[in-house]
mmCIF file of the C-alpha atoms, coordinates in Angstrom:
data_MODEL
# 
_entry.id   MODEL 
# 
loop_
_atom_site.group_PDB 
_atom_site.id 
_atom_site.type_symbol 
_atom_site.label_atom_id 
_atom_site.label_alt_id 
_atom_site.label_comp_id 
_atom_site.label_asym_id 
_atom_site.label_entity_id 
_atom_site.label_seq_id 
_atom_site.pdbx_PDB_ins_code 
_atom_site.Cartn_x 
_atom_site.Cartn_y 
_atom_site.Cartn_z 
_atom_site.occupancy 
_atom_site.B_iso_or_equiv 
_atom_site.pdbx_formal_charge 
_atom_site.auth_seq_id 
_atom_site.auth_comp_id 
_atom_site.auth_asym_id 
_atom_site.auth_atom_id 
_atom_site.pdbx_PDB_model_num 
ATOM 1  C CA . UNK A 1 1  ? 89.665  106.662 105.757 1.00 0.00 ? 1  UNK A CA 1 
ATOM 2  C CA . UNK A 1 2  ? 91.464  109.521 107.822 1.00 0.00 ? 2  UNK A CA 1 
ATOM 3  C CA . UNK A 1 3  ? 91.584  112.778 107.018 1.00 0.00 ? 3  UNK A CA 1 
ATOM 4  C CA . UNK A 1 4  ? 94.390  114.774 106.799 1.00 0.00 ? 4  UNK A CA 1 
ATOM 5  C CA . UNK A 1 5  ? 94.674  118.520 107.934 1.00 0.00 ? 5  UNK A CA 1 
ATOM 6  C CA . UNK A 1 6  ? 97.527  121.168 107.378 1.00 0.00 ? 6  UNK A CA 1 
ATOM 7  C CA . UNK A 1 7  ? 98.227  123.635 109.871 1.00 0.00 ? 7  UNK A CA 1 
ATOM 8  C CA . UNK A 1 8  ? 100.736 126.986 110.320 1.00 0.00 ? 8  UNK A CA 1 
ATOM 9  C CA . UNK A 1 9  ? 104.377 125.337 112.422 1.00 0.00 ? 9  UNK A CA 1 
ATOM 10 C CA . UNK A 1 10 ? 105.197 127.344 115.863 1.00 0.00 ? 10 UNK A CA 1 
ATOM 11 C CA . UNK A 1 11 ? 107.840 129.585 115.460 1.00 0.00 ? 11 UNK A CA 1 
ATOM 12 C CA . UNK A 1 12 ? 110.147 126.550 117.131 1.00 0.00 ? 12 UNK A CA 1 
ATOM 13 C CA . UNK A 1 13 ? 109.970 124.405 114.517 1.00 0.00 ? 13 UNK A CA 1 
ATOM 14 C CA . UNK A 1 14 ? 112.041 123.078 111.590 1.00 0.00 ? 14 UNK A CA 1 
ATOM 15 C CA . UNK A 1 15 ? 109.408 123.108 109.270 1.00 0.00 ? 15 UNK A CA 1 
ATOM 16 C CA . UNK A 1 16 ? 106.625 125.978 108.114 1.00 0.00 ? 16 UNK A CA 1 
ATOM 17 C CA . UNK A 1 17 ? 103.703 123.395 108.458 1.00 0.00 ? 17 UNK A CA 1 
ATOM 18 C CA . UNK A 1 18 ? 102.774 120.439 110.150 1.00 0.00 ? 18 UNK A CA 1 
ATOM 19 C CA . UNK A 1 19 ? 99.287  117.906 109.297 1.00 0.00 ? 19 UNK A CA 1 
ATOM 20 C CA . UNK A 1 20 ? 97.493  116.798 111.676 1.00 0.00 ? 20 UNK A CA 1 
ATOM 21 C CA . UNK A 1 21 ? 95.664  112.947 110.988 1.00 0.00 ? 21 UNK A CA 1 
ATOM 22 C CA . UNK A 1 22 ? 91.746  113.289 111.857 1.00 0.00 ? 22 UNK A CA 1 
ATOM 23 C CA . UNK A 1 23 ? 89.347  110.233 112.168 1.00 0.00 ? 23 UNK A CA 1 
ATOM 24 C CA . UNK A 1 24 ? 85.679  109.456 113.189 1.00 0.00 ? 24 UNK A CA 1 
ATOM 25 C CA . UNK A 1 25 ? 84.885  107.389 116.308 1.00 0.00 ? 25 UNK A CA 1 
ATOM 26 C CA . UNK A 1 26 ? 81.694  104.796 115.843 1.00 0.00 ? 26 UNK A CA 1 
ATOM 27 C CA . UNK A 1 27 ? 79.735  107.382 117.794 1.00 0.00 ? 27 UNK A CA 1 
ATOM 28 C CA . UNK A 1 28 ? 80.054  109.873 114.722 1.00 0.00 ? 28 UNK A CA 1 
ATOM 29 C CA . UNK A 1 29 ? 82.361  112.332 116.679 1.00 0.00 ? 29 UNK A CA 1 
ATOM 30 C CA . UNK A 1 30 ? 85.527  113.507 114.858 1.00 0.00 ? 30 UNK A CA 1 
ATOM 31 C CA . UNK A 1 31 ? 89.083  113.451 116.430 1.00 0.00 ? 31 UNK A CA 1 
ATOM 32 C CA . UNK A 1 32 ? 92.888  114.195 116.143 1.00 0.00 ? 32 UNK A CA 1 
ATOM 33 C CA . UNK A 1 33 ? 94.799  111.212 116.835 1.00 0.00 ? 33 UNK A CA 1 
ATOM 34 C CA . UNK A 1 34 ? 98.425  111.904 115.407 1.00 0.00 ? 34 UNK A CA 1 
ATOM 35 C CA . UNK A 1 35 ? 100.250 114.198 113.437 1.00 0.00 ? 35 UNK A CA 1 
ATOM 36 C CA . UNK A 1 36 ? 102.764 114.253 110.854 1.00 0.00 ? 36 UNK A CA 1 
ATOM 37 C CA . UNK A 1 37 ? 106.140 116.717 111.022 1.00 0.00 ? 37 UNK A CA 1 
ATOM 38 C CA . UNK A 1 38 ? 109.390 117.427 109.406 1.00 0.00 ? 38 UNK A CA 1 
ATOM 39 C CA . UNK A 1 39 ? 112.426 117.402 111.188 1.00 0.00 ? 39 UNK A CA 1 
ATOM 40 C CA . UNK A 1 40 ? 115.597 119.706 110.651 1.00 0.00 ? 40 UNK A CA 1 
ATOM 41 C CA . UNK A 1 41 ? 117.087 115.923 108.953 1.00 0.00 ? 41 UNK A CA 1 
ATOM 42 C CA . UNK A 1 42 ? 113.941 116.840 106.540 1.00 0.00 ? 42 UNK A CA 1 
ATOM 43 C CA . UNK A 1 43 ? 112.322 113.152 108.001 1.00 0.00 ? 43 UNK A CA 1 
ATOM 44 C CA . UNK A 1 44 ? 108.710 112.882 108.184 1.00 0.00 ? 44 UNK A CA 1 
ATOM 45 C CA . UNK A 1 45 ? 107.659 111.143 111.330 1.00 0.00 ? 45 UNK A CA 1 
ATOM 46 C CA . UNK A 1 46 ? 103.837 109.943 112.159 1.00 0.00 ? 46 UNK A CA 1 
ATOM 47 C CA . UNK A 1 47 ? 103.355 110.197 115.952 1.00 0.00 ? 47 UNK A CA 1 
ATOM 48 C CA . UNK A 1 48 ? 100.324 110.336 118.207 1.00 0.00 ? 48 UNK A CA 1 
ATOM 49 C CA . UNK A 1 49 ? 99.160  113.877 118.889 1.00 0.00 ? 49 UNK A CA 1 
ATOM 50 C CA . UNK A 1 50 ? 99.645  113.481 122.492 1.00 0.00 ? 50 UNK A CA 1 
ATOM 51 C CA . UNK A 1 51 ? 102.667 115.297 122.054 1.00 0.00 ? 51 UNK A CA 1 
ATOM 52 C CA . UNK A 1 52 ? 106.067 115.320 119.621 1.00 0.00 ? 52 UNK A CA 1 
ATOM 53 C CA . UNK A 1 53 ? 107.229 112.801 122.284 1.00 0.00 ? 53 UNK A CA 1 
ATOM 54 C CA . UNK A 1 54 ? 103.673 110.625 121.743 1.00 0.00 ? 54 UNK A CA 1 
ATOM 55 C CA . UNK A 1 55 ? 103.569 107.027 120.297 1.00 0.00 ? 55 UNK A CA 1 
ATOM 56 C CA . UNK A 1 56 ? 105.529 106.980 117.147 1.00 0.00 ? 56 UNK A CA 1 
ATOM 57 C CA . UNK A 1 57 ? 103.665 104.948 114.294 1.00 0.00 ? 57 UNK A CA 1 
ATOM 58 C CA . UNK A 1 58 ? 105.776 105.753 111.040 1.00 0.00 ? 58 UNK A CA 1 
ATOM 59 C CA . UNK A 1 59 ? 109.029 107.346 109.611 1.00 0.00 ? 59 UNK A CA 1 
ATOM 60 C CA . UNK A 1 60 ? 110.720 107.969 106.693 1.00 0.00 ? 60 UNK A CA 1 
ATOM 61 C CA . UNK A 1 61 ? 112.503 110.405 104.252 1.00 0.00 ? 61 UNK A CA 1 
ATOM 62 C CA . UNK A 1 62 ? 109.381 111.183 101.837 1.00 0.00 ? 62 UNK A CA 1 
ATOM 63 C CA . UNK A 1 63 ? 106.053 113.296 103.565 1.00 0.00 ? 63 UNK A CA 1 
ATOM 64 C CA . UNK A 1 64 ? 103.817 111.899 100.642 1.00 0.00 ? 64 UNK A CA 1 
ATOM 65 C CA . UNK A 1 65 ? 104.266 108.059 101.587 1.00 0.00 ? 65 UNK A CA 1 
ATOM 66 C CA . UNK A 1 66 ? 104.328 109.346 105.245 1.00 0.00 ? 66 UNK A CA 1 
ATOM 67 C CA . UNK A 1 67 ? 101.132 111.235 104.338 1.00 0.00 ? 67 UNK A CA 1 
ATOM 68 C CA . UNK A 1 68 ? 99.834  107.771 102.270 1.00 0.00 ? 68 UNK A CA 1 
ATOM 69 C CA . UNK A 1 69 ? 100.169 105.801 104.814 1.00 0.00 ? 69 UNK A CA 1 
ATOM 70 C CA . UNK A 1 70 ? 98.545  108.089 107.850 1.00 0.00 ? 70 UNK A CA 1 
ATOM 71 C CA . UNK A 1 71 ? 95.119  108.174 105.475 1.00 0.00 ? 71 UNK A CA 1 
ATOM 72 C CA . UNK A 1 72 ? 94.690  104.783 106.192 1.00 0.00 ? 72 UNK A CA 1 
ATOM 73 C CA . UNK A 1 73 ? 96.381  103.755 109.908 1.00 0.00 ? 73 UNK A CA 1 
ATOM 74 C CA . UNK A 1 74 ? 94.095  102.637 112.153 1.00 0.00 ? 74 UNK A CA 1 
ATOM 75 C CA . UNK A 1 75 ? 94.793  104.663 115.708 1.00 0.00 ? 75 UNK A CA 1 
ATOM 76 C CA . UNK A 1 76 ? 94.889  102.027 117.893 1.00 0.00 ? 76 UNK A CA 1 
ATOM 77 C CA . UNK A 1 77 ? 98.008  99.742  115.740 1.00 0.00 ? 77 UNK A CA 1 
ATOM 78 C CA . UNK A 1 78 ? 100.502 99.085  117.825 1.00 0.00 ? 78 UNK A CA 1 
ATOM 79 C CA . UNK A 1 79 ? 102.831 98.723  114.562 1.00 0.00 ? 79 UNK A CA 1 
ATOM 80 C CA . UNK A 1 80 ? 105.648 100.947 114.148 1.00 0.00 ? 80 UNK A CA 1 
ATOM 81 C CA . UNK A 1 81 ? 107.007 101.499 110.639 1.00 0.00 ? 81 UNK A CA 1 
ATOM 82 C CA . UNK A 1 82 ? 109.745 102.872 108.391 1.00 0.00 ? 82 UNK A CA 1 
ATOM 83 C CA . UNK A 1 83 ? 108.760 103.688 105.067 1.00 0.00 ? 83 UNK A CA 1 
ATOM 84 C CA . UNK A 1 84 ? 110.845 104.015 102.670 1.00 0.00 ? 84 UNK A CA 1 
ATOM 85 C CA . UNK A 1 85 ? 110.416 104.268 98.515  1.00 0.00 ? 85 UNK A CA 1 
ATOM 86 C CA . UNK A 1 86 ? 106.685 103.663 99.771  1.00 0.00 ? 86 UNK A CA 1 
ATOM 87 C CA . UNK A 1 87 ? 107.387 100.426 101.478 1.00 0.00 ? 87 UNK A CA 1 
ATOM 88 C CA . UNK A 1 88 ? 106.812 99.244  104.802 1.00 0.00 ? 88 UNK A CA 1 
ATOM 89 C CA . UNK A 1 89 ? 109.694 98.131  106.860 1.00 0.00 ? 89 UNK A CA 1 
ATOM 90 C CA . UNK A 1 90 ? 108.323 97.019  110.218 1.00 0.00 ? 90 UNK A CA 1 
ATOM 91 C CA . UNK A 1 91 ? 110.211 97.969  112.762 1.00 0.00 ? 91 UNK A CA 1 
ATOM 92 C CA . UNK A 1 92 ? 110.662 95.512  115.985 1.00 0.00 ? 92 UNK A CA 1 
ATOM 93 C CA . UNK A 1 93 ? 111.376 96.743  119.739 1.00 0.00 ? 93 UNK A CA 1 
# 
């Protein structure tokens, strides 16, 4: 299970706080893989934390199933989803 971290927004965002998905490698040593953020359309999006421009993994209109959802990704999926009313809509390329 992933754990989930809240942190203070820069100044240049739309939304006071952003939360940042940790997990544990099979080595024991903890990492940030993705984070979750509001945008100024008040969307959650779940994207790699390689950047706000990083793989995307989810989407949708409600942080908690956004949030739901991140607890239990596995980092290396190459799925991309929309959730919405806490279902998963996959989304194709």
């Amino acid at each position: 299970m992933n754990k989930l971290v809240v942190h203070q927004s820069p100044p240049n965002r739309a939304h006071p706080t952003f939360v940042s998905v940790e997990t544990v490698t099979d080595e024991g040593a903890p990492f940030t893989f993705a984070v979750i953020y509001r945008n100024k359309h008040e969307r959650s999006n779940l994207i790699a934390a390689t950047g706000l421009y990083g793989r995307f993994y989810a989407g949708g209109r409600s942080q908690h199933d956004i949030e739901k959802y991140a607890e239990t990704v596995d980092p290396n999926t190459n799925k991309q989803y929309f959730i919405e009313r806490g279902k998963l809509r996959e989304l194709t390329g």
